[in-house]
KELUM-351351 format. One record per residue (C-alpha): residue number from 1; x, y, z. Coordinates in Angstrom, 2 decimals. Layout:
KELUM-351351
 num      xx      yy      zz
 NUM       X       Y       Z
...
This chain:
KELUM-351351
 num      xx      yy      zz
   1   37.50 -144.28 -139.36
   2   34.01 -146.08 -140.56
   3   32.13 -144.90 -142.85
   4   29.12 -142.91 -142.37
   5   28.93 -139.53 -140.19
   6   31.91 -138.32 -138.32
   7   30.84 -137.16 -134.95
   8   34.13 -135.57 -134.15
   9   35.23 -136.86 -130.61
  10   33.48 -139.46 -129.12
  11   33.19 -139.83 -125.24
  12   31.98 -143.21 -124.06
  13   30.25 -143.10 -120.80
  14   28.24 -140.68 -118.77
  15   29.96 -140.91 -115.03
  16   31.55 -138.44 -113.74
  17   34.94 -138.23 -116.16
  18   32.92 -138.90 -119.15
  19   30.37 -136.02 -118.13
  20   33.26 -133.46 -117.03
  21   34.82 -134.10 -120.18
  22   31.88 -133.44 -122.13
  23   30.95 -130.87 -120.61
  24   34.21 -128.75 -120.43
  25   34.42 -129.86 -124.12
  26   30.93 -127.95 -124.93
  27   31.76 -124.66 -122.66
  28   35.12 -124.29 -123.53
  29   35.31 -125.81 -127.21
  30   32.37 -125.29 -128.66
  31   34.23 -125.42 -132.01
  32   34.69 -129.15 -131.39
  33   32.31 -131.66 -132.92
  34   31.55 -134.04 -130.29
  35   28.99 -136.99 -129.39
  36   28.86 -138.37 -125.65
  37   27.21 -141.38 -125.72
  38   26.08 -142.72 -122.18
  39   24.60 -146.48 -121.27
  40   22.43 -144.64 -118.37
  41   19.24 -142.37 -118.55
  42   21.32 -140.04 -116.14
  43   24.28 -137.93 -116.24
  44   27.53 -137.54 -113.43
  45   27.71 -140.81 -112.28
  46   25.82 -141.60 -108.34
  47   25.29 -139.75 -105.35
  48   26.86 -136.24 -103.99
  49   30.31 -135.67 -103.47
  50   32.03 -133.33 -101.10
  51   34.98 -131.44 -102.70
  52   37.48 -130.04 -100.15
  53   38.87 -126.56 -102.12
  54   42.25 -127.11 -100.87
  55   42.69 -130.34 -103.43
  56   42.16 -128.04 -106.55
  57   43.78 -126.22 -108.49
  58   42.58 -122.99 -109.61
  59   41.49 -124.01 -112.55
  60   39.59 -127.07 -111.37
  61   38.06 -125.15 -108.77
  62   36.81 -122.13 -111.45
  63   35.12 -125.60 -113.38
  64   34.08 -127.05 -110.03
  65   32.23 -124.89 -108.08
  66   29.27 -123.55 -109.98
  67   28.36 -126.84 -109.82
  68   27.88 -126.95 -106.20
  69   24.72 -127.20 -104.74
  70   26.11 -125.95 -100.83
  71   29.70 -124.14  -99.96
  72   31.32 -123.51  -96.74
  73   33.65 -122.19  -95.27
  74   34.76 -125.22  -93.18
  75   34.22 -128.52  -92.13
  76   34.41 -130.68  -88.81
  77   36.53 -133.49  -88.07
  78   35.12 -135.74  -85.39
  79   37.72 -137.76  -83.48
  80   37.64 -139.78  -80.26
  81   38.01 -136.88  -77.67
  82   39.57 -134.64  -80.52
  83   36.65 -133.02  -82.29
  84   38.29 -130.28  -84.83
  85   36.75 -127.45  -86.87
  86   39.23 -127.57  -90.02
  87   39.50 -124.39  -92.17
  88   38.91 -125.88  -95.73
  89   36.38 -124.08  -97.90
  90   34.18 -127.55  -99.43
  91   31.34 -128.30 -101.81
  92   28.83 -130.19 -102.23
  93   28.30 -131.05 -105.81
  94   25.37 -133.81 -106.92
  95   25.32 -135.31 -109.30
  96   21.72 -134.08 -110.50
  97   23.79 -130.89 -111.06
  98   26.30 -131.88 -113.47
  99   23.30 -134.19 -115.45
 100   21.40 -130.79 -115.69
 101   24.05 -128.71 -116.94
 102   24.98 -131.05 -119.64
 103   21.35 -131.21 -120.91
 104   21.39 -127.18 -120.53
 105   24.90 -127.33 -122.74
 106   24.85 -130.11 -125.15
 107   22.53 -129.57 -128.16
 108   20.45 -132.65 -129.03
 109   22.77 -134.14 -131.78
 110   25.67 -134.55 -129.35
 111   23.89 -136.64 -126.68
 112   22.83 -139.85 -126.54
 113   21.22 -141.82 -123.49
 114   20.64 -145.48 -122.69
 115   22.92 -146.44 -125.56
 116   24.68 -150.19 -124.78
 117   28.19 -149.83 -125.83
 118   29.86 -153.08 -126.79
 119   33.38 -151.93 -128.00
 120   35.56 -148.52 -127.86
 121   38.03 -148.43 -130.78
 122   40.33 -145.43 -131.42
 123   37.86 -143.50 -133.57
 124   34.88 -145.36 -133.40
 125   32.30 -146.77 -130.95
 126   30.53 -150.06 -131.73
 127   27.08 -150.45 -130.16
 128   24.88 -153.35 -129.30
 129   22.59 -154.29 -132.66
 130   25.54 -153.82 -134.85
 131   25.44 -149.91 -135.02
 132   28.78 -148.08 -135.33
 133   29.86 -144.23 -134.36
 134   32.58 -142.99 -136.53
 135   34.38 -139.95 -135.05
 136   38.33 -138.49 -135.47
 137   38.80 -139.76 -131.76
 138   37.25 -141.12 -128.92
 139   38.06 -141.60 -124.90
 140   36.34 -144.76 -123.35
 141   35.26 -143.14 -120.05
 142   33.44 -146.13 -118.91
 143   33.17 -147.31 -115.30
 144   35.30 -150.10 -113.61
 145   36.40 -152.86 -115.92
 146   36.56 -155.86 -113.85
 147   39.68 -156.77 -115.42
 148   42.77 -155.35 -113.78
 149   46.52 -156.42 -113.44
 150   46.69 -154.43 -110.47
 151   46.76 -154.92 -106.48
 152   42.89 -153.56 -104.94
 153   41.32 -153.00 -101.95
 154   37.91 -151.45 -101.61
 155   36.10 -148.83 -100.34
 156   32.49 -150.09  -99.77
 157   30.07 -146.86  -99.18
 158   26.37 -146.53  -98.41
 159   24.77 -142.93  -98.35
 160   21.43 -142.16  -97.28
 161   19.62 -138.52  -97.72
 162   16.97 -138.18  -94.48
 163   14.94 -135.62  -93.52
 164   14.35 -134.36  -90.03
 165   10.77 -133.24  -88.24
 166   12.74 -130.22  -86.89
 167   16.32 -128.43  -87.81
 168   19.28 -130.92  -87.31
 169   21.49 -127.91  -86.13
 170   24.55 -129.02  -87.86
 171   26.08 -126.14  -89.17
 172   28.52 -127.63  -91.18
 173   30.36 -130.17  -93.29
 174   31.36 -133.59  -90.76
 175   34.31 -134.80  -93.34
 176   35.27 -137.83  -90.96
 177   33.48 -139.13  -87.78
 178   35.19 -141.92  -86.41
 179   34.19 -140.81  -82.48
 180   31.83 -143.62  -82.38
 181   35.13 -146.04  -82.80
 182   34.75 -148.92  -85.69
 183   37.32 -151.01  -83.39
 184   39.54 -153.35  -86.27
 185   37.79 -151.87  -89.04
 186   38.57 -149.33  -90.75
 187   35.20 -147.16  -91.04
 188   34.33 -143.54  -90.96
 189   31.19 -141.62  -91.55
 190   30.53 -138.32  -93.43
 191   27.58 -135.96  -93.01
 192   26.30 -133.12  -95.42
 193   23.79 -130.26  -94.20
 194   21.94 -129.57  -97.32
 195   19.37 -127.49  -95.70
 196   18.26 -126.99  -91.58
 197   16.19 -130.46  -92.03
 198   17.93 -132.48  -94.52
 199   21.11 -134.94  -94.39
 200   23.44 -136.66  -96.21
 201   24.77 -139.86  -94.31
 202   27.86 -142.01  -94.99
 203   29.08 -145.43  -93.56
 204   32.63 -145.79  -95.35
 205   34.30 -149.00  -94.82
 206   37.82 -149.91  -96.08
 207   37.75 -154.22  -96.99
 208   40.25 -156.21  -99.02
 209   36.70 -158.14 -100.38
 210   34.67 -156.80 -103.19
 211   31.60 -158.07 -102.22
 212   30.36 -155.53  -99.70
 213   28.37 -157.08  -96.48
 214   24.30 -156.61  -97.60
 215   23.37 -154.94  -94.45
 216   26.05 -153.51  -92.59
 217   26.41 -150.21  -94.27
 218   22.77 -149.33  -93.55
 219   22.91 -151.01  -89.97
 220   25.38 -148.48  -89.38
 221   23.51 -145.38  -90.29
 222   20.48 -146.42  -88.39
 223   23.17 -146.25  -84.89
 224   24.86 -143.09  -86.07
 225   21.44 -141.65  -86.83
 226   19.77 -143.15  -83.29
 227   23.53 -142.04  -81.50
 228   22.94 -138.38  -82.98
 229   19.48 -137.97  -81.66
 230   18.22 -138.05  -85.46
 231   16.46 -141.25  -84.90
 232   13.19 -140.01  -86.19
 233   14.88 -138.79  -89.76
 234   12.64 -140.31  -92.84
 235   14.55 -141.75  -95.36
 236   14.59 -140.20  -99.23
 237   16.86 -142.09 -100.48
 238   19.91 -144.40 -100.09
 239   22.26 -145.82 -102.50
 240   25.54 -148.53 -102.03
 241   28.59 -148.27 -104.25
 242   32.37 -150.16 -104.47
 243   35.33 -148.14 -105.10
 244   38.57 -149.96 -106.12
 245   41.66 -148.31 -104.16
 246   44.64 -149.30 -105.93
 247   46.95 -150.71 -103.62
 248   49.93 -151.95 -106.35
 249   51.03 -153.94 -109.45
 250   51.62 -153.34 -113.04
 251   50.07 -150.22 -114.34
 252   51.38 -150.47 -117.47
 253   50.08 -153.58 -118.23
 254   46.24 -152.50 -116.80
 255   46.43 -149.52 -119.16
 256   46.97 -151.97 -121.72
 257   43.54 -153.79 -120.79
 258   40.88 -152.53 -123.24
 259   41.18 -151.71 -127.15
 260   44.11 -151.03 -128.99
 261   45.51 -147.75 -128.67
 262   41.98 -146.52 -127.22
 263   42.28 -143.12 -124.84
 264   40.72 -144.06 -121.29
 265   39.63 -141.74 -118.39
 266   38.12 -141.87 -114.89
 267   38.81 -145.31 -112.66
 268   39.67 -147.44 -116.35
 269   42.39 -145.26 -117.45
 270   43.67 -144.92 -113.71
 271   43.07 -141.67 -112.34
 272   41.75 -142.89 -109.16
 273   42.12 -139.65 -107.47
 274   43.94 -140.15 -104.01
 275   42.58 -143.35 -103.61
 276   40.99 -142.69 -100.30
 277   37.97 -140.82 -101.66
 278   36.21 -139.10 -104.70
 279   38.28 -138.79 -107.68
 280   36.98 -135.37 -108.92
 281   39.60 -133.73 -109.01
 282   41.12 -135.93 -111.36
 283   38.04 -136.24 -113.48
 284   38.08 -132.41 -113.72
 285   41.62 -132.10 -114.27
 286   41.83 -134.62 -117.16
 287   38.28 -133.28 -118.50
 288   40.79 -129.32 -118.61
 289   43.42 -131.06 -120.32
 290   41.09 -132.25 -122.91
 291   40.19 -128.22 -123.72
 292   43.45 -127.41 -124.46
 293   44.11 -130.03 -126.99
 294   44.89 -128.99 -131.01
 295   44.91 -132.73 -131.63
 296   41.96 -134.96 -130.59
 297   42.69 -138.26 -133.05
 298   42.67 -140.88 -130.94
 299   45.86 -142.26 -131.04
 300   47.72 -138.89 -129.71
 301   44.71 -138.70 -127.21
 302   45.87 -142.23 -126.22
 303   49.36 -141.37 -125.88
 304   48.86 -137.70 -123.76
 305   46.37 -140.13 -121.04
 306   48.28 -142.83 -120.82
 307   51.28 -140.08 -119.79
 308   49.14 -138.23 -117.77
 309   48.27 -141.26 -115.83
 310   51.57 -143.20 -115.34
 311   52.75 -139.67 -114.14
 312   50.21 -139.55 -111.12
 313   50.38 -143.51 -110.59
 314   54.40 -142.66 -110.13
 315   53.79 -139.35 -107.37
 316   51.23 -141.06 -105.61
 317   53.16 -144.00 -103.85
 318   52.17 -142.63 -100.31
 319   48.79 -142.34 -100.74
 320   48.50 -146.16 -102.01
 321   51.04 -146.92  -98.84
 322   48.36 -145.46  -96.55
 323   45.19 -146.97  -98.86
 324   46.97 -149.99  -97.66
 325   47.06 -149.67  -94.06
 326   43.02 -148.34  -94.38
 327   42.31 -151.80  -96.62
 328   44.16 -154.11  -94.24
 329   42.93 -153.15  -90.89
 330   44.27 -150.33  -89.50
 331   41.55 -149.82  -87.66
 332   40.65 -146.27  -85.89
 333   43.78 -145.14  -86.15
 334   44.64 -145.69  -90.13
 335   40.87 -143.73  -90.35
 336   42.06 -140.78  -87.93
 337   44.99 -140.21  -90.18
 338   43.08 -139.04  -93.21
């Protein structure tokens, strides 16, 4: 370890592992030191994510849902000339909610915003200017690395929050709507009631291309919107994000991308979730596991991640089988069966 102050474990990166780490560290360890250091002004990573119950455990779902910022009871899946009501009790969870809790949680000296993180090490973080944060361990919970020895699709997303002159009169959740058709694409959308005039729109498209098409995404919502009768909703916000959805290849050798010996969470240490849509339950999960640790130096945190995530890359062989059919053009029906 450096010299100079040891800050105990170090988390680098304020998405959504880094910040469910952090902050399952400070409610259930309080007797750790601990420092998350995050390169953004914000907290939990973009957007709002919904969080079917069913895919938690109970634990998960005890850490999980006093987060949310809706619940219900069920949720609607629209199909051509199938429309279903599906009995899954869902959340909504922002992620304005998880950066509020952290700054309710964390006392002063174990956050630190807008911080430029060059290098993770094993017990230290090295920051841009020359600055180094000594610690016994630390977790590089960074986002996507760019540098992967594995096969990837993508999942391109746009969401948009409107707002509606009078009450939309959806009552719940819309999980998948593919009853508009997307023909050889595959391409879904997802709609959240947050209250009777506001909505949270998705266009989801599955691509073997990073680069996501400038205008299609929000093309979309303006036809789902005008098809819905929702034409007139003002916008509040929108926001476009790139998922990798691991597909194949050698996930030992992408775990061995990064620093020597480093711990990794969220999307760079491979817990992709399902592939096919938020990785919560992963995040919160790994961020459990962390709680219940005797040991945080960061060469036995390496070791217990890098198991944790091999083990999930090994079960999950039909989800990336069906991530496939969704990247390459499955069209309508790869989407229906989600």
């Amino acid at each position: 370890m450096p010299k100079g102050r040891n800050h105990g474990l170090l988390i680098a990166g304020g998405g959504l592992a880094g910040s469910l780490a952090a902050l399952a560290m400070a409610r259930l360890r309080p007797d750790v030191p601990m420092l998350l250091v995050a390169e953004t002004p914000t907290l939990g990573g973009p957007g709002i994510l919904l969080v079917l119950e069913p895919m938690l455990g109970a634990a998960e779902r005890d850490f999980l849902v006093p987060l949310a910022t809706c619940s219900w009871d069920a949720c609607y899946a629209l199909l051509p000339g199938r429309p279903r009501k599906l009995r899954l009790r869902c959340h909504a969870i922002e992620a304005g909610a998880i950066d509020k809790a952290l700054r309710e949680t964390l006392r002063p000296e174990q956050l630190r915003l807008e911080a430029k993180i060059v290098a993770v090490r094993d017990d230290s973080l090295l920051l841009v200017g020359g600055e180094t944060l000594g610690g016994v361990g630390a977790i590089d919970a960074r986002g996507w690395a760019h540098q992967t020895t594995l096969e990837l699709g993508w999942r391109h997303a746009v969401s948009r929050t409107v707002r509606l002159p009078r009450p939309h009169r959806l009552d719940l959740p819309v999980a998948a709507d593919t009853s508009l058709g997307s023909g050889k694409r595959c391409a879904l959308f997802t709609c959240l009631p947050l209250d009777p005039q506001r909505l949270v729109v998705e266009h989801i498209r599955y691509a073997r291309g990073v680069e996501a098409e400038a205008t299609e995404g929000s093309a979309a919502i303006d036809a789902y919107l005008a098809a819905r009768g929702w034409e007139d909703a003002q916008t509040e916000s929108e926001e476009a994000s790139s998922t990798a959805v691991p597909l194949g290849g050698d996930f030992a050798g992408y775990w061995r991308i990064g620093g020597a010996r480093v711990a990794k969470l969220g999307a760079r240490g491979g817990f992709f979730g399902l592939g096919i849509g938020p990785a919560i339950g992963d995040a919160a999960e790994a961020a459990l596991a962390l709680t219940r640790r005797r040991d945080f130096g960061g060469g036995s945190l390496h070791d217990a991640y890098e198991e944790a995530a091999a083990g999930l890359w090994r079960r999950r062989d039909f989800y990336r089988a069906h991530a496939r059919r969704l990247v390459e053009g499955g069209g309508g029906e790869a989407v229906e069966a989600l």
